[in-house]
N, C-alpha and C positions, 0 to 999 in steps of 0.2 A: 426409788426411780420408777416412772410411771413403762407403760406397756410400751407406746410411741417412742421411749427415750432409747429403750432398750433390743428395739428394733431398727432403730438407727444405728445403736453403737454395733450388734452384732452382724448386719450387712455391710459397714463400712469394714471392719477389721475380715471377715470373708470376703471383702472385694478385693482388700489389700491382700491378703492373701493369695486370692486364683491368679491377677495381674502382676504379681512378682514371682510367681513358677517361671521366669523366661529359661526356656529348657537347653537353649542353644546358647544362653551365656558361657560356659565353657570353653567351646569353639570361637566363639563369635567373630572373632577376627580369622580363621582359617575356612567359620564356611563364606563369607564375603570374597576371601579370595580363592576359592572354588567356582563362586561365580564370579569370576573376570577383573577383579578387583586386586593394587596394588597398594604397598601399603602406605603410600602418598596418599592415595585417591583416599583409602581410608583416615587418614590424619584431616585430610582436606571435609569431608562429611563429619564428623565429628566437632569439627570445629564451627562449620556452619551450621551444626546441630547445638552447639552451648550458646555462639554468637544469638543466635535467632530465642531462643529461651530467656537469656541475661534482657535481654528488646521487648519477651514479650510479658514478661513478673508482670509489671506494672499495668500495664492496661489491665490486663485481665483481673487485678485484684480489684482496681477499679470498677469493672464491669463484674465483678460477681455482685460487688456490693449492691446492684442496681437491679440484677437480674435474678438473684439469688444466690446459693451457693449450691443449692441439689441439682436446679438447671445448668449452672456450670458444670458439677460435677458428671456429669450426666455427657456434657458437650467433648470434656474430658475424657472420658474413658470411651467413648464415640470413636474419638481420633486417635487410640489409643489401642483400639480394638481393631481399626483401618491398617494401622502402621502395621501390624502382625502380618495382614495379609498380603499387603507389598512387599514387605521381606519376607515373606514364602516365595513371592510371584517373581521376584526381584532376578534381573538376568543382565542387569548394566548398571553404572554409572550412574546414570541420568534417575533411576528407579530406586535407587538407593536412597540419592540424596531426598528423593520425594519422602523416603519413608523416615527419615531423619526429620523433617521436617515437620511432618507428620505427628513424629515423637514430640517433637518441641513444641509443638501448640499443647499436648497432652498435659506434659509435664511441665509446662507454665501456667496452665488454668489449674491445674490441680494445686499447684504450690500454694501451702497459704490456708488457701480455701477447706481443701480437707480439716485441717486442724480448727479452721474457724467454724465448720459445718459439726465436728464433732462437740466444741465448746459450749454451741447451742441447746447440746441435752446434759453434757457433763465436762465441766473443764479439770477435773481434777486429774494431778501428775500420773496417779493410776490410770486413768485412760489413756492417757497418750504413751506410757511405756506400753501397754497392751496392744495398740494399735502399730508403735515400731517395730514390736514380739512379733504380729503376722507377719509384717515382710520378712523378717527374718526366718520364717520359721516357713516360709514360701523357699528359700533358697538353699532351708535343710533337705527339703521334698529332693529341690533340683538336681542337690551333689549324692542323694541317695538312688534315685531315677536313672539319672544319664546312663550310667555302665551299661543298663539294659535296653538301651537301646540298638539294633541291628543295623540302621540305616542312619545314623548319626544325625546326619544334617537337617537330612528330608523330614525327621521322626521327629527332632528335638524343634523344630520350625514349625511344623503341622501343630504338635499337643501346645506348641504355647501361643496358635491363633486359637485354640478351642477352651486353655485355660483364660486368656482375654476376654474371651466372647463371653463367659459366665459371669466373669466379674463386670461385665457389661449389662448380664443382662441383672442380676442383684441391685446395681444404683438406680437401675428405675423405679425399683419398689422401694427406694430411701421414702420417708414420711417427709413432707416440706417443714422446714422452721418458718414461724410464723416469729415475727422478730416484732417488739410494744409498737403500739401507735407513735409512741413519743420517738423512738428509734426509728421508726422509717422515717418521718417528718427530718430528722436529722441527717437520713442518709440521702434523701430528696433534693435538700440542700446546700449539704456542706463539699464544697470542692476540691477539684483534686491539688487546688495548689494550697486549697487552707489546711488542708491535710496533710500534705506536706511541710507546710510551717509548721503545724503543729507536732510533727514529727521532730523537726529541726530543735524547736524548742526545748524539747526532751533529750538532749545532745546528750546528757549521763548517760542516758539507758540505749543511746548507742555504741555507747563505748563498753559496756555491757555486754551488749550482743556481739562487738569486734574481737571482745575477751572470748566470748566463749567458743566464738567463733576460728580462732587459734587453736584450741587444739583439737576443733573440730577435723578441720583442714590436715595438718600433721598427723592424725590420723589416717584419713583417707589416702593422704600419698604415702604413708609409712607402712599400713598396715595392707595396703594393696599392691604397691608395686616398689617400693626398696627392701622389705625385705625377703623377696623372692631373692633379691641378691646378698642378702644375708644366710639366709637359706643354704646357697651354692658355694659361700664365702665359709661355710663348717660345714662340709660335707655331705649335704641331705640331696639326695639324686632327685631329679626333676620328678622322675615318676612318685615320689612319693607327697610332691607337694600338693596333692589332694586332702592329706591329711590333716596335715594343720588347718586346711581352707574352711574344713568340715568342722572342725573346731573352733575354730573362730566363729564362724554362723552361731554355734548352738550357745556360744558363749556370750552374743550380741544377743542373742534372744534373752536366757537368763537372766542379763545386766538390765535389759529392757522392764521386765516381764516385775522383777524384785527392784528398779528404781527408787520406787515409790515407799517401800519396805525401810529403803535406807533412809530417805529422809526421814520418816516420821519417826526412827530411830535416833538420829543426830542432828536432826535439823536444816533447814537451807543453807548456811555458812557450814558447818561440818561435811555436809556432802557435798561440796562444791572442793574443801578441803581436799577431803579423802578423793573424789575423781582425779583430779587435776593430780594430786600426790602420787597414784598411782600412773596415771598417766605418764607422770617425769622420772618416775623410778622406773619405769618400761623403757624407753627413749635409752637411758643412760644405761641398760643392760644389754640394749641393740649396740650401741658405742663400743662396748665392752668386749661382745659377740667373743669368749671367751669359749663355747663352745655351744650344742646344740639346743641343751637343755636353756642355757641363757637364753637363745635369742628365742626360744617356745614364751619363757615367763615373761621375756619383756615383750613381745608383740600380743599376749594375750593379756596383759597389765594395762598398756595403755590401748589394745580393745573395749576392754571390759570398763574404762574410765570411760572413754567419750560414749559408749552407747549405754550407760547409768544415766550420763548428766545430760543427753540430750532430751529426753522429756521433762527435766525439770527444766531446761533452759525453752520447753516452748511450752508450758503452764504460765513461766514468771511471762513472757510475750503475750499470751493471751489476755492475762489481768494488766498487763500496758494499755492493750488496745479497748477496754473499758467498755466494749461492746460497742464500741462506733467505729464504722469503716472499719471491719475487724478485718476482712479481706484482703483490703490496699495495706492496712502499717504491716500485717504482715509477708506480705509480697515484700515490702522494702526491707522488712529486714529480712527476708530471703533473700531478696538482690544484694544488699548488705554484705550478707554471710558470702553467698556468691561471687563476691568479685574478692572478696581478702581472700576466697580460695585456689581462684584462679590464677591470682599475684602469687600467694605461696607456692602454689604446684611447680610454678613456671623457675620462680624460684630457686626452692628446693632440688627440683630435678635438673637443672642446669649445674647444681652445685654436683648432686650425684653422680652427672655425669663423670666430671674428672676426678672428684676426690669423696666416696660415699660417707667417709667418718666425719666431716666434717658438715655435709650436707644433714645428718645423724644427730651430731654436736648443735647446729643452728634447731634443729628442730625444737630437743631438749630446751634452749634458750626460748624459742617459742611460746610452749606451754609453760616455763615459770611465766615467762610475759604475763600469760593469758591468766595464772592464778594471780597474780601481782594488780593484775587491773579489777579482776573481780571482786577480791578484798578490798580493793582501794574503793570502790565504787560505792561502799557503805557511807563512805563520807557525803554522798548526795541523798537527799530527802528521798528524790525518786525512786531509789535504790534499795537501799535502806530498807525502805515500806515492804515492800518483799519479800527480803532477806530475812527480818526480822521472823 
């Protein structure tokens, strides 16, 4: 790996870093309503914050392809670095939503791009579990930090406009990719609906991404907010649910960090195996919630499965996108991934509401789904190729 490659990879993964310290995640919803804020208003922004994101994947992957990817990313942690400061400043309503907004230009140009911009110097699955590792290992800092803070709100708001700001100013010094003559001619001209078809055409390997994308989602609604009521459902008092949370961080970093380890150990179909297996043995010991220790092993089981398999599942994405338009296909299967998650949340937690074991039980069903399609998908060429 040459000097240029390797100052790219080690800025991107320290940007990801400084930008995912957000020090007021904790509170976040209590210091909003400190400033004026109810928790309608807050459902209401939030929502016009994914709405405005899921809208804005696609242009933007389009337009990096065009403008690059460092200048996006760059335009990216810009408004990313903005949003910080409006949510320090932030004393209404109207200031809030701005900074929501804000957020969602960020994290739509970013989507995609980053992974496409790192692919440029190294696409291998060890990069990308390394680069998940910082964020992860950004929100070790945060759950180890906050207690020391005095002023909670004001403190945890301040240090994560200044960790922003660093990681703002690190993407300016990214090196530019300089993409073949015969690739930019390609990206000059190929449109965003021939892109599209030819996305369509590839219909296997979106059924691919919908797989893995299932226990993507089940994860994130399971492992962030049902089972805090699993948690309460065996006894563990609210105050101590920092602990698990802290555990799980260091445990998504790990799975991140040694992805790469497991495959070259078993293979692409073997660790897809074993995540996914793990995954649904976690799920069915939440069901179980038999008592504490159970539900520690099954939300740290199917942790430890989706943040293994999520680097391999955007290495196999990157050698789809064959270096053309690598920005827009993967925006699509970002938006892709994004909206089966949105349907599941909505889902899932509707189900939770009235009856959680059953909401629990679907999830499980879920992720067999999602192991059941990724096997199957060996039946296509497209697939296949990969896999192998």
């Amino acid at each position: 790996m040459n000097t240029t490659s390797k100052r790219a990879l080690v800025l991107m993964n320290l940007s990801a870093f400084l930008s995912g310290m957000v020090f007021y995640a904790p509170v976040a919803t209590l210091y909003r309503q400190t400033r004026g804020l109810d928790l309608a208003q807050i459902a209401l922004i939030e929502a016009i914050s994914l709405a405005l994101s899921l809208a804005l994947e696609l242009p933007w992957g389009y337009l990096a392809d065009r403008i690059g990817y460092r200048l996006t990313l760059i335009i990216s942690f810009f408004f990313l670095f903005v949003s910080k400061i409006v949510f320090f400043s932030a004393f209404s309503f109207s200031l809030f939503v701005v900074e929501r907004i804000l957020l969602a230009i960020a994290i739509s140009a970013a989507s995609g791009v980053d992974t496409a911009y790192l692919a440029c110097f190294d696409s291998r699955q060890k990069t990308f579990g390394l680069y998940q590792g910082f964020q992860f290992a950004a929100l070790v800092v945060v759950a180890l930090v906050f207690p020391f803070f005095s002023e909670v709100y004001r403190e945890s708001a301040f240090w994560t406009i200044i960790s922003n700001g660093l990681a703002f100013v690190l993407i300016l010094f990214l090196p530019r990719e300089v993409p073949s003559k015969e690739l930019r001619k390609k990206k000059e001209r190929v449109s965003l609906r021939i892109t599209l078809k030819q996305i369509l055409k590839d219909w296997p390997f979106l059924i691919f991404v919908a797989s893995a994308s299932l226990l993507f989602s089940v994860n994130q609604m399971v492992t962030v907010f049902l089972v805090q009521v699993c948690y309460k459902n065996v006894g563990l008092s609210a105050s101590y649910f920092g602990y698990p949370f802290l555990a799980l961080v260091i445990l998504s970093f790990v799975a991140s960090i040694f992805s790469a380890k497991f495959t070259e150990i078993l293979g692409k179909v073997g660790s897809f195996a074993l995540f996914f297996t793990l995954s649904f043995f976690g799920v069915l010991l939440l069901v179980w919630q038999k008592n504490l220790i159970a539900v520690l092993i099954g939300v740290f089981s199917l942790r430890f499965g989706a943040a293994a398999l999520y680097p391999l599942v955007i290495s196999l994405e990157i050698k789809q996108t064959k270096g053309e338009q690598s920005a827009t296909i993967l925006s699509v299967y970002a938006l892709f991934s994004s909206g089966i998650e949105l349907i599941l949340t909505l889902v899932l937690g509707t189900l939770a509401n009235t009856h959680l074991t059953l909401s629990l039980v679907s999830s499980a069903v879920i992720v067999l789904l999602g192991l059941i399609g990724v096997l199957q998908g060996r039946k296509f060429p497209v697939i296949d190729r990969w896999l192998s």
